[in-house]
N, C-alpha and C positions, 0 to 999 in steps of 0.2 A: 504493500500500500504506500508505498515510497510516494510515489506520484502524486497521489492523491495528498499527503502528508504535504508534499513540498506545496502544491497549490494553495491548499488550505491555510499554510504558514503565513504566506508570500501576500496573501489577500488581506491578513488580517496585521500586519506590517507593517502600516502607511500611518504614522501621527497616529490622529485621535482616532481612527478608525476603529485601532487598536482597543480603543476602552470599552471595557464591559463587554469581550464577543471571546473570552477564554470561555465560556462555561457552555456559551452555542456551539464552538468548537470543537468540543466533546463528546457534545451530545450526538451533535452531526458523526463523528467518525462509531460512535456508539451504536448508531442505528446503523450504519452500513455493516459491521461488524454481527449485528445480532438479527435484521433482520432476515438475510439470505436470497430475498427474494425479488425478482428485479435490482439485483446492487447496480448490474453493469448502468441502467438508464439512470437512477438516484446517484453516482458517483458522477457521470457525467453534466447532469444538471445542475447538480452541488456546485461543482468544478466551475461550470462556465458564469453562474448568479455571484460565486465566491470574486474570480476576475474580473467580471466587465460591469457590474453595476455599481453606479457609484450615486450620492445623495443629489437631490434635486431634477434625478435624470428620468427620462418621459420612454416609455419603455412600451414593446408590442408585444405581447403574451399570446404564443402560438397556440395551438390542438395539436389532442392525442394524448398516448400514455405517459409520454417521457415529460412531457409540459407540467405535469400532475408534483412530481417533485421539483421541477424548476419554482414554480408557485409557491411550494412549502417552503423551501429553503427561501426564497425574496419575503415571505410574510417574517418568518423566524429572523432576517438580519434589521426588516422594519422595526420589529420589537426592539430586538437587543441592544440594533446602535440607532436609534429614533431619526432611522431614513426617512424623508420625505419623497416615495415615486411616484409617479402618475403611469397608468395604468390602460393600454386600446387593446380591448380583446380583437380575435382574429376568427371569431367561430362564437356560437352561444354555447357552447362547451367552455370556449376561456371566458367569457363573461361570467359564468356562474363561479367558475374557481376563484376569481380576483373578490367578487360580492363575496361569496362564503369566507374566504381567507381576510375578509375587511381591507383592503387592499382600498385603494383611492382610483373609481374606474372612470375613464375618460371616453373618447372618440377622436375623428381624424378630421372635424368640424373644430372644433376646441385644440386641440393638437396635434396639427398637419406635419410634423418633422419630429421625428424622434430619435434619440441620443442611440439607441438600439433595437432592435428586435431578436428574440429569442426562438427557438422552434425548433421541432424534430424533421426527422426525412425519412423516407422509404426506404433509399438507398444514395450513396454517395460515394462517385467517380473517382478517378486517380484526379482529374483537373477540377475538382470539388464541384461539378453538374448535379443535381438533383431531380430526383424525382420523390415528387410528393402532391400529397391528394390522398391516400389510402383513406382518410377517414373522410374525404369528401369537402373539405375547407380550404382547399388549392384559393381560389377567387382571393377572397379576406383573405389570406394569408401571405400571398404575392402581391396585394396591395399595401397592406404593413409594413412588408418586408421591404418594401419598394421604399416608402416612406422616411429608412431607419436608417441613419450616417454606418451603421454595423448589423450585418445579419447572421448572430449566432447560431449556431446550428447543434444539436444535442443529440446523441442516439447512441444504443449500445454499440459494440464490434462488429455486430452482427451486419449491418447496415455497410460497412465499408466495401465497397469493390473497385477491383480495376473499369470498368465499365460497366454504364449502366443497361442494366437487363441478364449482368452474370448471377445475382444471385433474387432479387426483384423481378417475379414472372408472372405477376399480375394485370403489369401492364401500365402504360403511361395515361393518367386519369386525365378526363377532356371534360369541361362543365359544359354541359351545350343547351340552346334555349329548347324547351319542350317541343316544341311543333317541331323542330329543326332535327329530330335525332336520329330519324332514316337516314335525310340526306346527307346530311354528315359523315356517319358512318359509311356511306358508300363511294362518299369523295374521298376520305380515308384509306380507304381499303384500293381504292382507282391509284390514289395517287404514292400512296407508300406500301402497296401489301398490307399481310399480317392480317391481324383478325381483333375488329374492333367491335366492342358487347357492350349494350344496355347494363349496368349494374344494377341490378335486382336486391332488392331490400330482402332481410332473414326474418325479420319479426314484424313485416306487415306486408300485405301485398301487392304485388308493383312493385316499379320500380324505388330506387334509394333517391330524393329529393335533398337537394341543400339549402343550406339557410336562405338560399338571393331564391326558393322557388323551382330552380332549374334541377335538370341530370347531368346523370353522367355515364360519360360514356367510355370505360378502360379498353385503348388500343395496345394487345400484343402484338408488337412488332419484331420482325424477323432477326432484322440485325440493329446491332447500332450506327448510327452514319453521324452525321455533322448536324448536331443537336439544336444550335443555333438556327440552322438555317431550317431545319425541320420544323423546329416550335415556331418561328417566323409564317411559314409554308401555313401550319396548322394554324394560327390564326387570322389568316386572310381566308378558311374556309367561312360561305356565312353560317351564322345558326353558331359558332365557337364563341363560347364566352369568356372564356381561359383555361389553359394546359398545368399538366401537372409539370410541364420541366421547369427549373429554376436555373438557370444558365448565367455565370459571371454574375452572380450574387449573393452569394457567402463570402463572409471576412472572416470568418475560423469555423474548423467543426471540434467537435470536443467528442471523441470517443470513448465508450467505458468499455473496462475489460471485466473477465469477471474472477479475477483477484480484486476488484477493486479499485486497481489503479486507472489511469484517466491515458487516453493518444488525443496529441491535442495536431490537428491540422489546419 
């Protein structure tokens, strides 16, 4: 847990930062130690809230699982060292965490530029490319992220590949407008191959709907090509309302291992 140890040090190091956050420090390394379960994504999200948040800064709280501890550990250093953040969810999934966790919640009307954004991914390239949407908040969440001077990135080991689609075979998530989602899918399919699917909701029936109303549509594609140019291609289709790829917009990702220790890229 070296890693993890040196982060946590180095974060709580700075002047006054330092006062009163020995006993959160603790606890934090306490609960990675005892609880066992998801360490890899809770070590990663500790890690990256530990480094890049700092007092008075306007922050984008992503979706997903890994976000769930990102959340805990920023309420846990509001307490201890009396941060003041301001807070834009990215999904009505991060809107409840920020509300439940008392957290200060804002929007991108009241605060259109933010010092960062934090968030998980599907999967992540050797040139730090993304693909993300699995839970269907691609839209919000490339618009925050867009917004943010930094867009952190959180996810266990697992998520790391040489290219995307080596270990991510679900598919690159497409949000497209309702009436639009044939045609879509078969200018897709015309124009890149591979095999593009309506995403089908588990627990009701029909299709999976997002917060903006729309679907989605996961394109398995063949190979990987020139991602740029492809997500460019994919939303000049009409009826696209935005792509799971996130392309030349992360400034770090923070991997967790599951000793515990943190790969920061």
């Amino acid at each position: 847990m070296w890693r993890v140890l040196k982060l946590c040090a180095r974060s709580f190091m700075n002047g006054d930062k330092a006062k009163n956050t020995g006993s959160s420090s603790i606890r934090w390394l306490s609960s990675l130690a005892m609880d066992g379960v998801d360490v890899e994504k809770k070590s990663a999200a500790y890690a990256a809230v530990n480094e890049n948040v700092e007092d008075n800064h306007v922050l984008g709280i992503g979706s997903g699982s890994t976000i769930v501890y990102a959340v805990d550990r920023l309420a846990a250093r509001v307490k201890d060292e009396n941060l003041k953040v301001t807070c834009i969810p990215t999904s009505f999934q991060a809107r409840q965490l920020i509300v439940n966790a008392k957290l200060t919640l804002s929007d991108l009307e009241r605060n259109p530029e933010l010092d960062i954004a934090i968030d998980g991914a599907d999967e992540v390239d050797a040139s730090l490319c993304l693909i993300k949407g699995g839970g269907g908040c691609l839209t919000q969440e490339k618009i925050v992220a867009a917004c943010a001077k930094k867009f952190i990135v959180i996810a266990d080991y697992r998520k790391e590949s040489k290219h995307l689609g080596e270990k991510w075979t679900r598919g690159i998530p497409i949000e497209v407008i309702p009436m639009a989602y044939v045609p879509v899918m078969r200018r897709i399919k015309k124009l890149f191959g591979g095999e593009p699917e309506l995403r089908m909701a588990k627990q009701k029936a029909g299709p999976v709907v997002t917060d903006n109303g729309n679907l989605i549509v996961d394109w398995k594609f063949d190979k990987a090509g020139d991602w740029l140019k492809i997500n460019q291609q994919l939303m000049m289709i009409p009826g696209v309302v935005e792509t799971g790829l996130f392309i030349g917009m992360a400034s770090k990702v923070y991997f967790g291992n599951t000793d515990g220790t943190v790969s920061v890229r």
